[in-house]
N, C-alpha and C positions, 0 to 999 in steps of 0.2 A: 419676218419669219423667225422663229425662236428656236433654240436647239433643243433634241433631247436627246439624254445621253441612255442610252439601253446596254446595263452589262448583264453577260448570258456564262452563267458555269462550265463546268467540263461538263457537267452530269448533260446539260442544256442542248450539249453540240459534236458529243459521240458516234453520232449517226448519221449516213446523208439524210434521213428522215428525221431527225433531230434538226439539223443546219436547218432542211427547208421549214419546218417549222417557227425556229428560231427567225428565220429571212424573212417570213409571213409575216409578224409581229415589226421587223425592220421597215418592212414597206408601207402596212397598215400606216405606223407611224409619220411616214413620210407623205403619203396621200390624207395624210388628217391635216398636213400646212406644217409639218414640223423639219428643221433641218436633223438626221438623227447621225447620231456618232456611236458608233457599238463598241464595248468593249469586253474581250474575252478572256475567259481562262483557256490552259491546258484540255485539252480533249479527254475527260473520261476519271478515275480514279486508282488509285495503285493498282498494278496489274494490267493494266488497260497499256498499248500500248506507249503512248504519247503522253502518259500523265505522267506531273514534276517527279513523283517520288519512285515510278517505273526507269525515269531517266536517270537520276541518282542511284537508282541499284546498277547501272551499268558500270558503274566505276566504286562500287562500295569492295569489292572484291579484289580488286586492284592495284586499288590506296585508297588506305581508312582516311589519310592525313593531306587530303588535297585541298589545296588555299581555299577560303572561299571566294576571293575571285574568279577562280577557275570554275567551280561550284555553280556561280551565278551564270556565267555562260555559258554553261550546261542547260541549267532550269529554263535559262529565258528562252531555248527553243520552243516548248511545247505550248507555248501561249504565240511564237510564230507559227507553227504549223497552223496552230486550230485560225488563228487570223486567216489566215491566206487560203485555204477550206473553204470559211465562214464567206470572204468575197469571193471567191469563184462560184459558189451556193448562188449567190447575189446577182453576179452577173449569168450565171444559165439562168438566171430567171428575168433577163432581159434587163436590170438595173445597172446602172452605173457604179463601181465599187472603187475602192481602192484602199490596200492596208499601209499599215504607218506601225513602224515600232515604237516601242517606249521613247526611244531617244527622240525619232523621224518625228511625236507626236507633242517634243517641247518637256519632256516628262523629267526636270532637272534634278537629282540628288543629292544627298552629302557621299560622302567616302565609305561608310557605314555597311561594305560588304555584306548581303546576306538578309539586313536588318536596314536599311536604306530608308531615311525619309528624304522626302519631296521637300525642294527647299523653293522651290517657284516652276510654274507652269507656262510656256509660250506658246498658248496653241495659235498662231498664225496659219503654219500649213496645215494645218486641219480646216480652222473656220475659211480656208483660201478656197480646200477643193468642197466643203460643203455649198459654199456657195457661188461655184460651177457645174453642182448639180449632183457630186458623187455622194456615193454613201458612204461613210470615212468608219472603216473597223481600225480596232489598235488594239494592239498588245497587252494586256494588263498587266501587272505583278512588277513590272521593269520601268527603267527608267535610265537615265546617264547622268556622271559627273560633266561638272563643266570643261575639264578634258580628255571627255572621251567614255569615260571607263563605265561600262556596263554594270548595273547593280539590279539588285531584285528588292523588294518590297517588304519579304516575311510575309508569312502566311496570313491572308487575307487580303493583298497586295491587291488586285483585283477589284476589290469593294473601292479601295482608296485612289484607285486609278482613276477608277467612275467620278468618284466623288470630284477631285480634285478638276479634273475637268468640267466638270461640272459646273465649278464656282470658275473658273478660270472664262470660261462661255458662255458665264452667265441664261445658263439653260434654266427652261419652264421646268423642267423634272429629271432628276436621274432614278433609272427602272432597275431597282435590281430584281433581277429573274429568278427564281428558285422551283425548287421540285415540291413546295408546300403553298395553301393557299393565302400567306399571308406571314405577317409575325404574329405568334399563337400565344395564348394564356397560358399557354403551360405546353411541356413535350405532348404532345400528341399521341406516343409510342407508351407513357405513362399515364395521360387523363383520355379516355377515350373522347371526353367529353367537351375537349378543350376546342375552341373557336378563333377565327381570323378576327384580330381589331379592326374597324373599321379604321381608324386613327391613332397615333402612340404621340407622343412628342420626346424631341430628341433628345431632353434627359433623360425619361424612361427605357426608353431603346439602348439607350448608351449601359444605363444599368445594367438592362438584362443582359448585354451582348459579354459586358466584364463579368458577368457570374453563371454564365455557361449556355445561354440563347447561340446558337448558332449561324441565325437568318442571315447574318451582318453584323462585316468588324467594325467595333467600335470607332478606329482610328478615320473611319470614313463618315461616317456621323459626327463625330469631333469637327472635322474638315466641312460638310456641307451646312454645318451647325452655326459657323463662323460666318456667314454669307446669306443667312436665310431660304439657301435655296431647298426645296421640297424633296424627298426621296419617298418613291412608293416600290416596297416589297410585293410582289407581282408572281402570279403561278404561271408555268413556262408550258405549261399542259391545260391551260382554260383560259376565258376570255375575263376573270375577275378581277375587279379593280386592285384587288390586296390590298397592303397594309399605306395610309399615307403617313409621313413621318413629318414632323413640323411643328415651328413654334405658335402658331393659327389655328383655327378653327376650318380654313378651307380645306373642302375634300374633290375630290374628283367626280365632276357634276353636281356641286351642291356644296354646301357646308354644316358642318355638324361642331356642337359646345363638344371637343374632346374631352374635354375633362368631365361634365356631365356633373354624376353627382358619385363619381365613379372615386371610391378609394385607392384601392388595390386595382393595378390592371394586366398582372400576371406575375407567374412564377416559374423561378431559375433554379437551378441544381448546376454543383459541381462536386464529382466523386474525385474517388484518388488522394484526401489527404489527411493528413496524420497532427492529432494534436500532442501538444507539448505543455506539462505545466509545473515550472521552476517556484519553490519557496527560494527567496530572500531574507536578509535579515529585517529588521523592521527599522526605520528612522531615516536616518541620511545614511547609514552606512549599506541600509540594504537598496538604496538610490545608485552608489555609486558600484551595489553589484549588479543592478540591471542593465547600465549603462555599460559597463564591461561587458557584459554577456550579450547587445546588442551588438555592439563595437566587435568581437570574434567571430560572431555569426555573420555580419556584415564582408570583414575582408574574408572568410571564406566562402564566400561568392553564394549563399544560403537568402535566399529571400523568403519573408516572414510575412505571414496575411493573418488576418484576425487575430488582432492584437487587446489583449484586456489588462489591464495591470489595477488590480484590488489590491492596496498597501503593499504587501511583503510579498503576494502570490503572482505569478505572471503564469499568461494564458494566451499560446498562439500557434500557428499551422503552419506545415509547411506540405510542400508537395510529397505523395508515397518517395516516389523516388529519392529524395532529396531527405528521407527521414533518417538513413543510417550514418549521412554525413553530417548531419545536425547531432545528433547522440553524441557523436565523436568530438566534436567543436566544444559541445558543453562537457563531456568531461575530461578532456584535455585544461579545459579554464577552470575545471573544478568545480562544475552544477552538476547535480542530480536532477535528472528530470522523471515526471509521471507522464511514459509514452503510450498514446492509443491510437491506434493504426486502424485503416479502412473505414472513415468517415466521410463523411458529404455535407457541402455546405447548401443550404435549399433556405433561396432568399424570396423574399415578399417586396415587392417592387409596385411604387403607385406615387405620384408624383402629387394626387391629391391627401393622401396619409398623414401632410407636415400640418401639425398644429392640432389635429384629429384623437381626444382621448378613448382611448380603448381600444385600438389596435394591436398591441401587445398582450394584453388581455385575451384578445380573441386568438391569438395564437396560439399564447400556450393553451387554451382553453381546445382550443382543436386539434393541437398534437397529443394534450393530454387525455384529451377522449380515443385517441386509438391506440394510445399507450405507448407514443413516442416518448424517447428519455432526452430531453434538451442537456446538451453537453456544453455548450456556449451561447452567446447570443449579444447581438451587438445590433445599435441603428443610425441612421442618418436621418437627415431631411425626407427622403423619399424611398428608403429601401429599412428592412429589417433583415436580419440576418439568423440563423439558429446553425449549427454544429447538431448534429446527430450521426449515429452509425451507417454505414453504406447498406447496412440491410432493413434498418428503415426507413430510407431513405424517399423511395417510389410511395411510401404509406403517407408521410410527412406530406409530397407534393399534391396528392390526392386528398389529404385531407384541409389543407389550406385552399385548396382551389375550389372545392367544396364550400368551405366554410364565407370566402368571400364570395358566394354565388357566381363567378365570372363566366359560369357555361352559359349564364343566364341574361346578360349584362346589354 
């Protein structure tokens, strides 16, 4: 029998009507020949009782300045309650359950307070009570050093908890569950028109998830990516297969060429930031002022994205927040910069795009037919990049997803 690992949101498991739904799907699983391991978030979202950042307002008032050690033993309850909920759900419904914390589930860390990665996985007491018959829920988000010390994940802990177990149990699928029906061609909220992949592969997922896809954190893609093992993005409200994620053609019941004849196979947006663009001198000396000017932005703890450096001119982002400490950085070292504030980066992501002429072409060609202003623009192997204004921003993703058919696809 093979495992599968099903992780279910807060959004998922708020409700005793949520739980048994959620339990429905746990069982299914297990009466299709599969050993399944569930793993959960926190119950609900801010405001909601039980969720991480409802728990964190309990003490913001307090002490603004509490460790994050302390912090994380805070957070990590709400991913125990909704566990221990989610198996008692389990067993009123006649199943055998039993919850496991982060730790209890092998889930080993570095010291990394707050920001914790997984340094190795021992699921033994999990695979032990799976196959005596229970239904094994855990904790997501959490984890432990190897003496003791409780940590948490960072945000999207959850995804990487699945993941990690995953590859550690060598399971046929880990399921992430969501409130959509799939990973989509674009936001949904902004293309009306936009559709579930039947399939992505785990570069292109990784793209989108780093340029503002929300379905799923990258860092658990990264993880199931290492190992080959399959992850399907799955709706927690319908019985559709969602999104398969993998480096294969196999899909769930069948197999399908993902790649197809498919270029582009969706688009990402991220608002909130601010560009920057420094003259330098020209030659070696305006080298060793860039380098300067990297080197002050750097130890002031200022992290820089979309980076262009044409001769003397340099061109790059930073987050809104993070824009008036950057101002400050450069002219303390003596830059003037040309600042433009409230932009959005709305990237083009298609893993089949590499070696493809006229994709660029067709970009600007499509922003410049709705009269978007491209303010930057940068590419890789699989992604293209454009900077435009945050107001038109929603015109830019509509007109790109437009332009490469993909409602159609």
């Amino acid at each position: 029998m093979r495992f599968l690992v099903l992780k279910f949101g807060g959004t998922s498991l708020n409700t005793p009507e949520l739980r048994e739904n959620a339990a429905g799907k746990v069982i299914a699983a297990m009466d299709e020949g599969y050993l399944p391991v569930v793993v959960v978030s926190a119950m609900g979202r801010q405001g909601d009782p039980y969720a991480t950042d409802t728990l964190l307002s309990l003490i913001k008032n307090t002490y603004h300045d509490l460790p994050e050690r302390e912090k994380d033993l805070l957070m990590t309850c709400g991913e125990v309650i909704s566990g221990v909920m989610l198996t008692a759900t389990m067993q009123s419904l006649g199943r055998p359950a039993v919850f496991l914390t982060g730790s209890q589930a092998g889930i080993v860390t570095d010291k990394n307070f707050a920001e914790a990665r997984i340094l190795q996985v021992n699921p033994h007491k999990v695979s032990t009570y799976a196959q005596e018959g229970y239904i094994v829920v855990v904790a997501g988000f959490q984890g432990a050093t190897e003496d003791g010390e409780i940590t948490t994940l960072g945000r999207g802990g959850s995804d990487t908890t699945a993941a990690a177990l995953g590859v550690a149990l060598n399971a046929a699928y880990v399921d992430i569950y969501t409130d959509v029906e799939g990973i989509m061609t674009a936001d949904p909220r902004i293309v009306t028109e936009a559709r579930a992949l039947d399939a992505i592969t785990y570069d292109e997922i990784c793209h989108l998830a780093h340029e503002g896809a929300k379905v799923i954190h990258p860092r658990a893609v990264e993880i199931a990516m290492q190992k080959g093992v399959p992850l399907r993005v799955r709706p927690t409200f319908s019985d559709s297969p969602g999104t398969l994620v993998t480096t294969s053609g196999e899909v769930y019941k069948g197999t399908i060429d993902i790649t197809r004849d498919r270029i582009i196979t969706g688009i990402a947006y991220i608002s909130g930031i601010t560009q920057f663009k420094v003259r330098t001198e020209p030659g070696t000396g305006g080298l060793e002022q860039q380098k300067r000017m990297f080197r002050a932005l750097a130890l002031a703890g200022v992290s820089i994205d979309f980076i262009n450096i044409v001769q003397e001119t340099v061109l790059f982002t930073v987050n809104d927040e993070l824009s008036t400490k950057a101002t400050r950085v450069l002219e303390n070292a003596g830059y003037q910069a040309e600042v433009i504030s409230g932009c959005a980066k709305v990237s083009t992501v298609g893993a089949g795009m590499s070696g493809v002429p006229g994709v660029i072409a067709d970009i600007v060609e499509a922003l410049a037919g709705e009269g978007v202003q491209i303010l930057q623009c940068n590419d890789s192997h699989t992604t293209v990049w454009v900077l435009v204004s945050r107001e038109q921003m929603e015109t830019a993703v509509r007109a790109l997803h437009t332009k490469f058919m993909l409602s159609g696809q």
